[in-house]
N, C-alpha and C positions, 0 to 999 in steps of 0.2 A: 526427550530422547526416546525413539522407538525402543521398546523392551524392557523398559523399566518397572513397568505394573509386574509383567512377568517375575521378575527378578526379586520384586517384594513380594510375589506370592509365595516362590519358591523360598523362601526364608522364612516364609509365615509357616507354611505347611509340614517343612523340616523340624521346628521349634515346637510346633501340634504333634507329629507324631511322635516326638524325645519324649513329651510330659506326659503323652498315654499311655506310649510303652512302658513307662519310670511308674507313673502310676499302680495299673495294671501289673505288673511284676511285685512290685511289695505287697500289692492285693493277696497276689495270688503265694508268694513266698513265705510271705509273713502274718497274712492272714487281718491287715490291718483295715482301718476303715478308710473309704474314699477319702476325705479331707485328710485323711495323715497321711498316706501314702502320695498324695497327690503334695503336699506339704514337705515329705520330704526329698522328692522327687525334685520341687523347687528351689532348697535350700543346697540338695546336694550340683545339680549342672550350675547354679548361680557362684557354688565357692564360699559362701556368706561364713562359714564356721559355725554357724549354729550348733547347738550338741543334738545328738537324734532323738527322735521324737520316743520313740521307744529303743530299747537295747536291741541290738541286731543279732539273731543266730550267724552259724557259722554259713548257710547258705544266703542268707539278707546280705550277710558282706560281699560272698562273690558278687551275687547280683547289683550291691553298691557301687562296687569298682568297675563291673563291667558299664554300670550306666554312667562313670563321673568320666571314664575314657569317651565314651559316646557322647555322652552331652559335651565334655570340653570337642571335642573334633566339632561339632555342631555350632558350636559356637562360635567358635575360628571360622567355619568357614561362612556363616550366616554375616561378619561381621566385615571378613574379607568381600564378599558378593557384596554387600554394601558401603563399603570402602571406596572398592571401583566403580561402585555406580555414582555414588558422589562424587568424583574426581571428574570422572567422564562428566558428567554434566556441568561441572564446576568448568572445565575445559572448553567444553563445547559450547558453553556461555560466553567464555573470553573469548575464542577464535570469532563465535560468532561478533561479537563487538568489534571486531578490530577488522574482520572482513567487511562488517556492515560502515563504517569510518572509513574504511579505504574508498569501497565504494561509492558513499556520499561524496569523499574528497576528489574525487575522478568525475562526477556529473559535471556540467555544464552542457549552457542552452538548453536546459528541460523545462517543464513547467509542472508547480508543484499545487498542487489539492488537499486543500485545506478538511477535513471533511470527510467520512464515506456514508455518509446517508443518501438516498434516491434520486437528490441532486448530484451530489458528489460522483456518485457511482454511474451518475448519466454522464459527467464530464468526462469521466477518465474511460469511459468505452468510446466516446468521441474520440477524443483526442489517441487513446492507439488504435482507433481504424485508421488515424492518420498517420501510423507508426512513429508519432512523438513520443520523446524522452520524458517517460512521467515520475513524479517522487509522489505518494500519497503518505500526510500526517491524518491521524486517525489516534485520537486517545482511547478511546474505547479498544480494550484488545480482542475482544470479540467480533465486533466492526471491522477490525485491521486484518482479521482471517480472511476476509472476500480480497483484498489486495492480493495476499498474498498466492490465495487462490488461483489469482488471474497473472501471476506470474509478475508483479508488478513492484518492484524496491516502496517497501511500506517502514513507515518512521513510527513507532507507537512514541507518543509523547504530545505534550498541549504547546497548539500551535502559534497560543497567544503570548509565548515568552520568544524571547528578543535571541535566547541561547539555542529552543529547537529550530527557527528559522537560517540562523549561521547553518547548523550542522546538517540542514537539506541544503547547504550551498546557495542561499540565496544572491549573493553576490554575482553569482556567473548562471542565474536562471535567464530563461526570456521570459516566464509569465507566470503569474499565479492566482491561484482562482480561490477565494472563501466563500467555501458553499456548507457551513455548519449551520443548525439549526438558530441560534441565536443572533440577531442582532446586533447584541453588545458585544459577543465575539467576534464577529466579521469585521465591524466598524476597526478593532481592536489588532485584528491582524493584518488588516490594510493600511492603519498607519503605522505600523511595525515597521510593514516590509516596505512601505514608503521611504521610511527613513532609513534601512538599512541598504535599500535601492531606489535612489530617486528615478533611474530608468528604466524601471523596472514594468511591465503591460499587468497590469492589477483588473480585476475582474469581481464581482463579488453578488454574493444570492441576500437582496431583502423582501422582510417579511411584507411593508407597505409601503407609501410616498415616503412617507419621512423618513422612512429609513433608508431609502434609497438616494435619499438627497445628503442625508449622513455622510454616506459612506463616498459619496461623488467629493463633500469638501474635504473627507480624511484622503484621500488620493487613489480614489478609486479611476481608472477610466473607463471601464462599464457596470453598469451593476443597474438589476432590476428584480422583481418580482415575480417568481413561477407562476403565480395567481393572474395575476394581468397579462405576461404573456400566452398562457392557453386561452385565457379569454378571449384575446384579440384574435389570437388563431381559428378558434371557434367562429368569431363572426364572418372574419374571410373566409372562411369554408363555406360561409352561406353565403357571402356578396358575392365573391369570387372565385366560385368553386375550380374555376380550370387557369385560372391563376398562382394559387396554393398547388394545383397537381402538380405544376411545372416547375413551382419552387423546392415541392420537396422533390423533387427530381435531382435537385442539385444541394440538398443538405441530408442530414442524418435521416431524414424522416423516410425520404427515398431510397435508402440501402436497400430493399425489397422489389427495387423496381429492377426490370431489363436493361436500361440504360444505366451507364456507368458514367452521368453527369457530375461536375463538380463546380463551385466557382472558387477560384484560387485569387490569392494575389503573391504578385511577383517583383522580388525588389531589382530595379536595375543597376548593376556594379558599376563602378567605374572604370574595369577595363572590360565591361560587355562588350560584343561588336555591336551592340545596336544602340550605344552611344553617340548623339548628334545624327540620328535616323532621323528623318519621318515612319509613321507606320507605313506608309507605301515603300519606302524606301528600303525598311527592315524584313517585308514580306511575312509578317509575323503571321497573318490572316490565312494565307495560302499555303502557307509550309506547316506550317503546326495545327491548321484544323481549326485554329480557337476563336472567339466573338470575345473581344476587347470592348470590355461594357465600362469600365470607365479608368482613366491616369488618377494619381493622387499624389500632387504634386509637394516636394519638402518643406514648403510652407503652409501645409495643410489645407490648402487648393484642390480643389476635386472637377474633374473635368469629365461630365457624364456623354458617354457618347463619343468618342475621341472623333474627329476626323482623320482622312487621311494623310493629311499635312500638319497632323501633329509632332513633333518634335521631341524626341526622347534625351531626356540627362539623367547622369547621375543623378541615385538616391531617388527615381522616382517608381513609386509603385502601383503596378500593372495588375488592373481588378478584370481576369479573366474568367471566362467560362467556356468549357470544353469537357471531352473523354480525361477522365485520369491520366490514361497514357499521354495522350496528347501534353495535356499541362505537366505533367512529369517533363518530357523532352523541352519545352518552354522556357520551365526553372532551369534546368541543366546548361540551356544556351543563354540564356538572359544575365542569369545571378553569376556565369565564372568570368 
């Protein structure tokens, strides 16, 4: 809670100047030595009854009374300022819990990240340039400050029990991604959230082959290695130098470029109008701007290159590439 250090200082500082003044005064009244007058300066604001250290003249008493009224006020209020500071944070703890519970309770169709290491934290800048609904788990709370940073609903808590995955709503996510440094944790949270959602689009970051073949039998359905993919990258930059330009033209790598390329895909509804189309028929090409680079048909048929006497039905989806805008207006006609 903002102001809190403040408010222990100001309590520190109040309590310093009672036992110099308390001090300093029977120094100077009574003529005593530092450790006595400082000793009874503690026994008199504390209350304890101790008897006094030496017999007091008749001016050591005013000075007594005057310091036991001061220290007792001092003390009330040193105790009262930390009263309320405890309450308030004790407060602002619960509201917090129960705003942050409401709001997990209210997510659906997000996708949740496992993770905020360099992978992690690559995922989740992805995914809200695409203004997706993101939940990041992050056990490290230090780690969980960059979520929060980024304005993004952060879960401090470990992602490999069955109870933090409920409370990110995994039931009602679309996708989730284990991108922790470990292995055995990813493998770990992929058959979690398998089992807590068998339909659930699971994704996950391994360190080598085998691990990557792990996590494909725990029910992953992608999952690879950061190592091997810039590798790969690397060599098409040299095979394929103007191949790779074009592609990051249409993924993250290309945010930098002039052009505002993306490739999408588009699921077709069942009360689309472009139900029982051909793509000629649909005029998808001409109206929207976009190059229909391949169908994906519900039995996991993929038809590259569609012609234009392809045949569109429910449930099939449409792997485009166009302007953002363009694809924007696409989904809007397609998916209602």
């Amino acid at each position: 809670m903002p102001g809190w250090r403040s408010q222990i200082v100001i309590v520190f500082v109040l309590m310093t100047i009672v036992l110099a003044v308390g001090t300093l005064g029977f120094q100077m009244v009574e003529g005593w030595s530092t450790f006595d007058s400082f000793y009874m300066t503690l026994i008199t604001l504390t209350t304890v009854g101790y008897e006094e250290v030496h017999p007091l003249t008749f001016n050591g008493r005013v000075f007594a009374s005057i310091l036991m009224l001061a220290g007792v006020t001092t003390i009330l209020a040193a105790i009262t300022i930390l009263g309320d500071m405890m309450l308030k944070l004790e407060l602002a703890d619960t509201f917090g819990r129960r705003r942050r519970r409401k709001m997990l309770n209210q997510l659906s169709e997000h996708y949740i990240v496992c993770g905020a290491g360099r992978v992690g934290r690559g995922v989740v800048r992805e995914l809200k340039r695409s203004n997706a609904r993101i939940l990041l788990i992050e056990s490290d709370p230090e780690r969980a400050k960059w979520g929060r940073e980024q304005e993004i609903p952060t879960l401090v808590a470990d992602a490999t029990q069955d109870a933090t995955l409920r409370e990110a709503s995994i039931e009602t996510a679309r996708g989730l991604v284990s991108a922790m440094a470990s292995d055995a944790q990813n493998v770990y949270v992929t058959l979690s959230a398998r089992v807590l959602n068998p339909e659930l689009l699971i994704a996950s970051r391994a360190s080598s082959q085998d691990a990557e073949d792990r996590l494909r039998r725990a029910g992953a359905n992608t999952a690879f290695t950061p190592y091997t993919f810039i590798g790969h990258r690397l060599a098409q930059s040299m095979l394929r130098p103007h191949v790779m330009s074009f592609l990051d033209l249409a993924s993250a790598f290309g945010r930098e470029a002039q052009l505002d390329i993306e490739i999408e895909e588009v699921l077709v509804s069942a009360t689309s109008e472009v139900v029982s189309k051909t793509l000629e028929e649909s005029r998808i090409r001409p109206t929207f701007g976009v190059i229909i680079l391949a169908i994906r048909k519900p039995d996991g048929k993929m038809e590259f290159n569609p012609a234009d006497s392809t045949k569109m039905e429910p449930d099939d989806v449409l792997i485009a590439m166009g302007e953002r805008s363009d694809l924007k207006r696409l989904e809007d006609t397609v998916e209602s």
